[in-house]
C-alpha positions in Angstrom: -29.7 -0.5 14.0 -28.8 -2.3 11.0 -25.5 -3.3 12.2 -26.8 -4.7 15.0 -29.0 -6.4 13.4 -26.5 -8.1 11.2 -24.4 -8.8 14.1 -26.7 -11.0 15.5 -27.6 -12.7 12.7 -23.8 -13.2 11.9 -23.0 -14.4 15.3 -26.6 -16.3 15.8 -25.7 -18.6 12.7 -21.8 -19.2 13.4 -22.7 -19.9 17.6 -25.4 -22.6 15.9 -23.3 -24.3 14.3 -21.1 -24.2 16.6 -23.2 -26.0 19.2 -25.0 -28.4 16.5 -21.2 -29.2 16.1 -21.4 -30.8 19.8 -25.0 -31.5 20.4 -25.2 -33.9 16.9 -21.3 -36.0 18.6 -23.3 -36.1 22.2 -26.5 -37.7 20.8 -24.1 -39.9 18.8 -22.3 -41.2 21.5 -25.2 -42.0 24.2 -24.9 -38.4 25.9 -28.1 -37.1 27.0 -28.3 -33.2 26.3 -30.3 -31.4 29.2 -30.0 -28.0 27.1 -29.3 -26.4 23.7 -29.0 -22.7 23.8 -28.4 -19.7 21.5 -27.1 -16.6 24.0 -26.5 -16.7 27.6 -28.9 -15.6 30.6 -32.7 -15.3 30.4 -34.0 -17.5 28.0 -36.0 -15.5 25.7 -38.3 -18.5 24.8 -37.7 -22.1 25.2 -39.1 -25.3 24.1 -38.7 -29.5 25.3 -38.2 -32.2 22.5 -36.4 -35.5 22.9 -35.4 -34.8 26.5 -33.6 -31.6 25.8 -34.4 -28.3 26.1 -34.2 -25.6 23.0 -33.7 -22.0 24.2 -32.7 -18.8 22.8 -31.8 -16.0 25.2 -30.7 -12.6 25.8 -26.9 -12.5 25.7 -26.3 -13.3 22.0 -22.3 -13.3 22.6 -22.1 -17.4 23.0 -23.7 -20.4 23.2 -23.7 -23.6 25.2 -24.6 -27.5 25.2 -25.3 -28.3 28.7 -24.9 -32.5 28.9 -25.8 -34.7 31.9 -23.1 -35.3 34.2 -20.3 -32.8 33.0 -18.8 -32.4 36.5 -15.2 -33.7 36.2 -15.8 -34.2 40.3 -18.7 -36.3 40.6 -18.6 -39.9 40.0 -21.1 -40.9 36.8 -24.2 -42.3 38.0 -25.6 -43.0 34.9 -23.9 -44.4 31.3 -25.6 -41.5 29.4 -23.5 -39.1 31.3 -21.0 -37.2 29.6 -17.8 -38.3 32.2 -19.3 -42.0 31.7 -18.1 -41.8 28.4 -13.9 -43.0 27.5 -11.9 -39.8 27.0 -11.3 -40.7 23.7 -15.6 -39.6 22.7 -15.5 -37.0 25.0 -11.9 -35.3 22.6 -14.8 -36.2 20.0 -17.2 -34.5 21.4 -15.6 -31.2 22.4 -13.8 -31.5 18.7 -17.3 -31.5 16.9 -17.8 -27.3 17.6 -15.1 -25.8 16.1 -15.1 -28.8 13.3 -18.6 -27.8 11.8 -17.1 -24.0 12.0 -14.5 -24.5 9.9 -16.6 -26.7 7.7 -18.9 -23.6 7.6 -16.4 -21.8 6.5 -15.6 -23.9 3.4 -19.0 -24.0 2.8 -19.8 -20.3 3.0 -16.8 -19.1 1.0 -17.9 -21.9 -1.9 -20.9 -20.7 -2.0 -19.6 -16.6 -1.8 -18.1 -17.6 -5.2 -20.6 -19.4 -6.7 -23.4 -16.2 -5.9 -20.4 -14.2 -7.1 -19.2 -10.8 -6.2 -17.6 -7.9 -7.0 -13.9 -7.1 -5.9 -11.1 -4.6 -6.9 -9.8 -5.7 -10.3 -6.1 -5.0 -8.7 -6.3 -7.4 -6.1 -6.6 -9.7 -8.6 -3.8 -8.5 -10.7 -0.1 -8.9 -10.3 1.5 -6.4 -7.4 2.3 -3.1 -9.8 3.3 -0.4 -8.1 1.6 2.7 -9.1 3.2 5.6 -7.1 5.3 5.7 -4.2 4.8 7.7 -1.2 7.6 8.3 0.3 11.4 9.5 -1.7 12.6 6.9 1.2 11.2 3.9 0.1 13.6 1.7 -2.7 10.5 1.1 -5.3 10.0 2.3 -8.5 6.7 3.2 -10.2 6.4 -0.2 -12.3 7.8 -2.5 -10.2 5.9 -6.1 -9.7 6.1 -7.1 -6.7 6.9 -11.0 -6.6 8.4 -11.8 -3.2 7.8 -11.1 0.6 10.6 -12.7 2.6 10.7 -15.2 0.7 7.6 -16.0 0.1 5.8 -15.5 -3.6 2.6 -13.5 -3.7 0.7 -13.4 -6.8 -1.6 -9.9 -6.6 -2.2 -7.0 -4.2 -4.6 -9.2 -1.9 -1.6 -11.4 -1.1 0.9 -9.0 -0.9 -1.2 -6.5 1.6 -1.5 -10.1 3.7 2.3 -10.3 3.9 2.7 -6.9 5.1 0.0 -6.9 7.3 1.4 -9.3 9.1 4.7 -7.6 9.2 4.2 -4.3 11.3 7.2 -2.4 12.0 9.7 -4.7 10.6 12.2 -4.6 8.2 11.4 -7.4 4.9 12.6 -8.6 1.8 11.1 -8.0 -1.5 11.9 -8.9 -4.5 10.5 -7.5 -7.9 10.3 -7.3 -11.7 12.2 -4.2 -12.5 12.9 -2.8 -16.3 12.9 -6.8 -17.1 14.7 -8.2 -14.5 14.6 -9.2 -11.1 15.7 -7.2 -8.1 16.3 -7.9 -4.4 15.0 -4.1 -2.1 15.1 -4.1 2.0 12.0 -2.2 3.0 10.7 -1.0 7.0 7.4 -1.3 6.9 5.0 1.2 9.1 2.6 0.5 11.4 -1.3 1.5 11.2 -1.6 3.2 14.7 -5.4 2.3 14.5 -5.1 -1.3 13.4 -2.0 -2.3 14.0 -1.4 -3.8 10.8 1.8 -3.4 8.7 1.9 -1.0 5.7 4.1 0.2 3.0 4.0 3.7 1.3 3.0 2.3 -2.0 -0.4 2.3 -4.2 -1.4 0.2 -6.9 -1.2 1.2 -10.4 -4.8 2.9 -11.0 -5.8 3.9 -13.9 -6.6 8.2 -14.1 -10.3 8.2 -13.6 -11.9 10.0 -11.2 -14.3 8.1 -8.3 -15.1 10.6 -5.9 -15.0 14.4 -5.5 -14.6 15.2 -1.7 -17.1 17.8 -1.1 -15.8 21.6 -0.9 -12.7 20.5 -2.1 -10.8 22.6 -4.8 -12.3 19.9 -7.4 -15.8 20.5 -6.4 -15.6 24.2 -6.9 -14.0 23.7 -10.6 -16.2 21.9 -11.8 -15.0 18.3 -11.4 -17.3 14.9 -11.4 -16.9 11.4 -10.7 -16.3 9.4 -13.9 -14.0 12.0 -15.4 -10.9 10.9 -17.2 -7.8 12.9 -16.8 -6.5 13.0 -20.0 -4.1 15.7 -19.8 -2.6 17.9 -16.9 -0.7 20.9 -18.3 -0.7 19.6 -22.0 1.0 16.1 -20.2 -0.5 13.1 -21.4 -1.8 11.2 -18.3 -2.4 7.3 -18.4 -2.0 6.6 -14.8 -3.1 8.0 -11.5 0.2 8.1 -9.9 1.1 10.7 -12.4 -2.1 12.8 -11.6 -0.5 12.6 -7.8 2.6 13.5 -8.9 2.0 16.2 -11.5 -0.5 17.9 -8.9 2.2 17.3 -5.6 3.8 19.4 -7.2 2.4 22.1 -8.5 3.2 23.7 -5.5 0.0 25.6 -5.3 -0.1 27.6 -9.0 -3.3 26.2 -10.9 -3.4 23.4 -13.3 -4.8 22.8 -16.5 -7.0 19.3 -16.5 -8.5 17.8 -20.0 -11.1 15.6 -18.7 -13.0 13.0 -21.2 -16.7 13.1 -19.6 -19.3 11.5 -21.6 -17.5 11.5 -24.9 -17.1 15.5 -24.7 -13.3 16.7 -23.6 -13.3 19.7 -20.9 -10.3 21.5 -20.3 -11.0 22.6 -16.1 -8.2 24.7 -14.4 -8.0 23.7 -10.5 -6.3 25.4 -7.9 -4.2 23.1 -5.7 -4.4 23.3 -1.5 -1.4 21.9 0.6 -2.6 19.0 2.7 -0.9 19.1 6.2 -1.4 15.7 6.8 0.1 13.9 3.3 2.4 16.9 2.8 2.0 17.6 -0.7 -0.9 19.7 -2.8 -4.0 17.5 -3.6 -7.2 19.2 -5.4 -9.4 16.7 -3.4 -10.3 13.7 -5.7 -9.9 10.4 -5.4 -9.2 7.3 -8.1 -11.8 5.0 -9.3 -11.5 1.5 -8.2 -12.8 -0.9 -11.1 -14.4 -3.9 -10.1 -14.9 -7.4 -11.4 -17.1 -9.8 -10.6 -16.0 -13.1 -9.9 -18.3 -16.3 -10.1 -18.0 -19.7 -10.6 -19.7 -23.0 -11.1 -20.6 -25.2 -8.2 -17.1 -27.4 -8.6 -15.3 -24.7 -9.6 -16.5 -22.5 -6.4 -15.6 -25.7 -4.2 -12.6 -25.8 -5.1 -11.9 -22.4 -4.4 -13.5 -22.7 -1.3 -10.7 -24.9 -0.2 -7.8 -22.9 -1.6 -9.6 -19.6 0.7 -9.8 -21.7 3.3 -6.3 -22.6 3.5 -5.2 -19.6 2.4 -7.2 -17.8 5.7 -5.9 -20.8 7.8 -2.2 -20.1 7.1 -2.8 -16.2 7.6 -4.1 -16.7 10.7 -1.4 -19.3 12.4 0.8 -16.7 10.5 -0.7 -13.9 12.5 -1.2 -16.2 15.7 2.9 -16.8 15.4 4.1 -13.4 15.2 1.8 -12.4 18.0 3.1 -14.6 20.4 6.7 -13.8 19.2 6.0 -10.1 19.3 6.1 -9.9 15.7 2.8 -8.3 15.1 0.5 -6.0 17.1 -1.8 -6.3 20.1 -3.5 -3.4 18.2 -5.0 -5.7 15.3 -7.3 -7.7 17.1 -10.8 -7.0 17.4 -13.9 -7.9 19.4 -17.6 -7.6 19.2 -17.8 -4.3 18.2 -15.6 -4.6 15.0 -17.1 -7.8 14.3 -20.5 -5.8 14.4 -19.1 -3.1 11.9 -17.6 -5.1 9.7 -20.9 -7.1 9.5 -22.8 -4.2 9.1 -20.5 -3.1 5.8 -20.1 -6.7 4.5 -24.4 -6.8 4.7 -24.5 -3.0 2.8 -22.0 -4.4 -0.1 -24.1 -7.3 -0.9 -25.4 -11.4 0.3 -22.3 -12.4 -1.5 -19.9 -10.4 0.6 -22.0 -10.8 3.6 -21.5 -14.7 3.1 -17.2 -14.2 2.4 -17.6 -12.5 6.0 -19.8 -15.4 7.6 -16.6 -17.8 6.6 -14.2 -15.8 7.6 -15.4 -15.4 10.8 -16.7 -18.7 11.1 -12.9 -20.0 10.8 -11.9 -17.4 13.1 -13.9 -18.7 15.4 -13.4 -22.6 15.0 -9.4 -22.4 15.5 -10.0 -19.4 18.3 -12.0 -22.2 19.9 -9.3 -24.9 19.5 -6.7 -23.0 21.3 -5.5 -24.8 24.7 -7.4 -22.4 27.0 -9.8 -23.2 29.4 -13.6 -22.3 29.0 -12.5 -22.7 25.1 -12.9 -26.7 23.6 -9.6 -26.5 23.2 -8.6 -26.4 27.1 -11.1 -29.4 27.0 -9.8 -31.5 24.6 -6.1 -30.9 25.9 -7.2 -32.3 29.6 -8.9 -35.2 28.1 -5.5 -35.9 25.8 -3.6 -35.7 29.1 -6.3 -38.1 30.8 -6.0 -40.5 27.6 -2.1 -41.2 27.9 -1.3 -40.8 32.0 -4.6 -43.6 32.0 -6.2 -41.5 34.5 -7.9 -38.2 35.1 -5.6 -35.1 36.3 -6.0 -34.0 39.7 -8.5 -31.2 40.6 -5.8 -29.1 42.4 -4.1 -29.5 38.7 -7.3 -28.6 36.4 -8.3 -25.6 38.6 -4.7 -24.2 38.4 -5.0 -24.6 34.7 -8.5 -22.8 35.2 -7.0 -20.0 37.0 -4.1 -19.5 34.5 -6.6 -19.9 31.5 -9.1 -17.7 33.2 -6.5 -14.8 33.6 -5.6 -14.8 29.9 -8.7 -14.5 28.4 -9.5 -12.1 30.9 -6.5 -10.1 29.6 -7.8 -11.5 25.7 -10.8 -9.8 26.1 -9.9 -6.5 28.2 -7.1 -5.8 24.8 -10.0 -6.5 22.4 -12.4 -4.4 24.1 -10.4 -1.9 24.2 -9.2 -1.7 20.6 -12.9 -1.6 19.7 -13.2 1.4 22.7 -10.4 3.0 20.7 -11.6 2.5 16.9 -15.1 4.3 17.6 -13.3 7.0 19.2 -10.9 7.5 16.4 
C-alpha cells in the first residue's frame, strides 16, 4: 500500500510539472487553456478559474493540457487558439513540458545533496577490486580500476555505469596493477533479470559482518552482525575477499573464526555448506557496507546538481545509443511497476533518497518526452520544425502516417516494458 502510495506521489509531482511546463508557455503566448489535468478519465474533482478548468482524475499514469483549437485540421477561428499561433511558439510551447522536468531534476538532485544522504563509502572510492569471482576473469585482487573503453571512471558508481551499459560485450580496461598500469580484455555477463551488464568482481570490503542469513551455518555457531573476522584458521583477515576465499575453500571441514564483538574476541568454529548456485562453500554471512553521508551547502549542492545531471544525461543517450544499435538489452527497461518499487524503496531509505529518485526520474521522463514520436512532445515539436522550414503545414495523409508509425512503437515500447515488469514480480 505504501508503494503505491509513493508511486503516485512520485508520478503526481513529475506529471505537474510536466504540464505547468506547457500550461505557464500557452498562457504566455495568448493560448487559452480549456483544461489542466493530473490523470486521465473521470475527473475525481474539478474546479473553473481564469477560464480553465483544474481537474484531478482517476488514471494517475499521465497528464494533459487541453488548449483551444489544437486540431491541426480545422482552420483557427479565434487568435487565442493554439494553431493561430506561428510554429515557432507552438516548438515553444510543446518544448516547455519536458524543459521544467529536466529543470526538476537539477533542482531535486541539488536539493538531495543539500538534505544529504547516506551512500556506500565504495562508490565513492576508487574501483578496488576486492575478490574475483571467476579463475576466468584477468583481474587481480588489488587492482584499481581506471578505464572502461577508453573512458576514465573515478569509483565503483561510475565503473558499475560503464558496464551496465555494456551487456554481453567484450571491453577494455585498464588498471593500477603492483604500481603500474595494465591494459585486460574482459566479456562481460548479462543480468538475465535486468538486462544490465556485469563483471564477476566485488569491491574491496572490509571483514565485518552485516547480516547473518537465517538458519544458515553462521546462525547456528553463534555468529552476529557487527562481528569482525579477525582470524580464520590462525590467518590474519583484513579484507572480506579473503573471508570468501579462505571459507570457498575449505571444502566443507570446519573453520576456526576470531571474531572482535564489542571489544571481547570469540574464537567460533563454523561448519561450511556447498552452495549449488555460487559453487563454492559459504557459512551464510554477508559483508557490511559502510556508509557515508554526503551533504553540502546550498552552492556547493548546486553545483553538484549540474554535474548529476549531466552525468545521468550522458548515461542515458549512452544507454539510448546502444539500444538502438543492439548494444544493450531490451530487458533493462522498466515501466510502472518498477517505477512503483523503486519508489517504494527510495521512500523506506529516507526524503533524501526519495528526492535523488524524484530527479532521476524526472530527467527520464523530460528526454523520454523529447523523443520524435508521436503522442510524445517530441513528435510535436518535430512536425512543427518541418512546418517552420517547408513554410507550410505537412499534409494530413503525411502526419497520420507518422501517427500510425509512431503509434506502433510505443505500442511495442510499452508491451516490452510491461512485460519486464510482468517478469521481475514473478522472479
Amino acid at each position: 500500500m505504501h508503494t503505491l502510495l509513493y508511486f503516485v506521489v512520485a508520478l503526481g509531482i513529475l506529471i505537474f510539472v510536466h504540464e505547468l511546463g506547457h500550461f505557464l508557455a500557452a498562457r504566455f503566448f495568448g493560448v487559452r487553456v480549456e483544461t489542466f489535468s493530473i490523470g486521465f478519465g473521470p475527473k475525481l474533482f474539478k474546479f473553473k478559474c481564469c477560464e480553465t478548468e483544474f481537474a484531478v482524475s482517476l488514471i494517475p499514469l499521465g497528464g494533459y493540457v487541453k488548449m483551444a483549437g489544437e486540431d491541426p485540421d480545422r482552420p483557427a477561428k479565434s487568435p487565442d487558439e493554439f494553431y493561430a499561433k506561428p510554429p515557432w511558439q507552438r516548438i515553444v510551447i510543446a518544448l516547455a513540458g519536458p524543459l521544467m522536468n529536466l529543470l526538476l531534476a537539477v533542482v531535486f538532485f541539488a536539493l538531495s545533496y543539500t538534505l544529504g544522504r547516506y551512500i556506500p563509502s565504495y562508490q565513492v572510492e576508487a574501483a578496488r577490486v576486492g575478490f574475483v569471482l571467476s579463475e576466468e576473469t584477468p583481474l587481480k585482487p588489488g587492482d584499481v580500476i581506471v578505464e572502461v573503453n577508453g573512458k576514465r571512471v573515478k569509483n565503483w558508481k561510475e565503473l558499475n555505469q560503464e558496464i551496465a551499459l555494456s551487456p554481453d560485450r567484450e571491453i577494455e580496461l585498464k588498471v593500477k596493477r603492483d604500481g603500474r598500469l595494465e591494459t585486460v580484455k574482459i566479456h562481460t555477463g548479462i543480468d538475465e533479470k535486468s538486462g544490465i551488464g556485469t563483471i564477476p568482481v566485488v569491491p574491496a570490503i572490509k571483514p565485518a559482518i552485516g547480516k547473518v542469513i537465517k538458519g544458515s551455518p553462521a546462525e547456528k555457531a553463534g555468529l552476529e552482525p557487527g562481528d569482525v573476522i579477525l582470524k580464520i584458521n590462525g590467518k590474519e583477515i583484513t579484507r572480506w575477499e579473503q573471508v570468501v576465499e579462505l571459507i570457498g575453500k575449505s571444502n566443507g571441514r570446519p573453520v576456526k573464526l576470531l571474531v572482535l564483538r564489542n571489544g571481547k574476541k570469540l574464537e567460533i568454529t563454523v561448519k561450511p555448506q556447498l552452495n549449488k548456485k555460487l559453487g563454492r562453500y559459504t557459512i551464510g554471512i554477508m559483508p557490511k557496507v559502510n556508509l557515508v553521508f554526503v551533504k553540502y551547502p546550498l552552492p556547493e549542492a548546486l553545483k553538484k546538481g549540474v554535474e548529476e545531471f549531466k552525468s545521468q544525461t550522458s548515461l542515458f543517450f549512452t544507454f539510448l545509443y546502444k539500444l538502438i544499435s543492439g548494444q544493450a538489452s531490451v530487458k533493462s527497461l522498466g515501466g510502472p511497476i518498477l517505477i512503483a518499487e523503486v519508489a517504494g524503496k527510495a521512500a523506506e531509505a529516507g526524503i533524501s533518497n526519495f528526492i535523488y529518485f524524484l530527479g532521476f526520474i524526472s530527467l527520464q521522463l523530460g528526454y523520454f518526452n523529447l523523443l520524435p514520436l508521436p503522442v510524445l512532445d517530441g513528435g510535436l515539436i518535430l512536425l512543427f520544425l518541418i512546418e517552420l522550414l517547408r513554410r507550410r503545414p505537412v499534409s494530413p495523409q503525411f502526419r497520420e502516417r507518422f501517427q500510425q508509425v509512431g503509434l506502433a512503437l510505443i505500442g511495442l515500447l510499452m508491451a516490452v516494458v510491461f512485460y519486464n515488469d510482468i517478469m521481475r514480480l514473478l522472479h
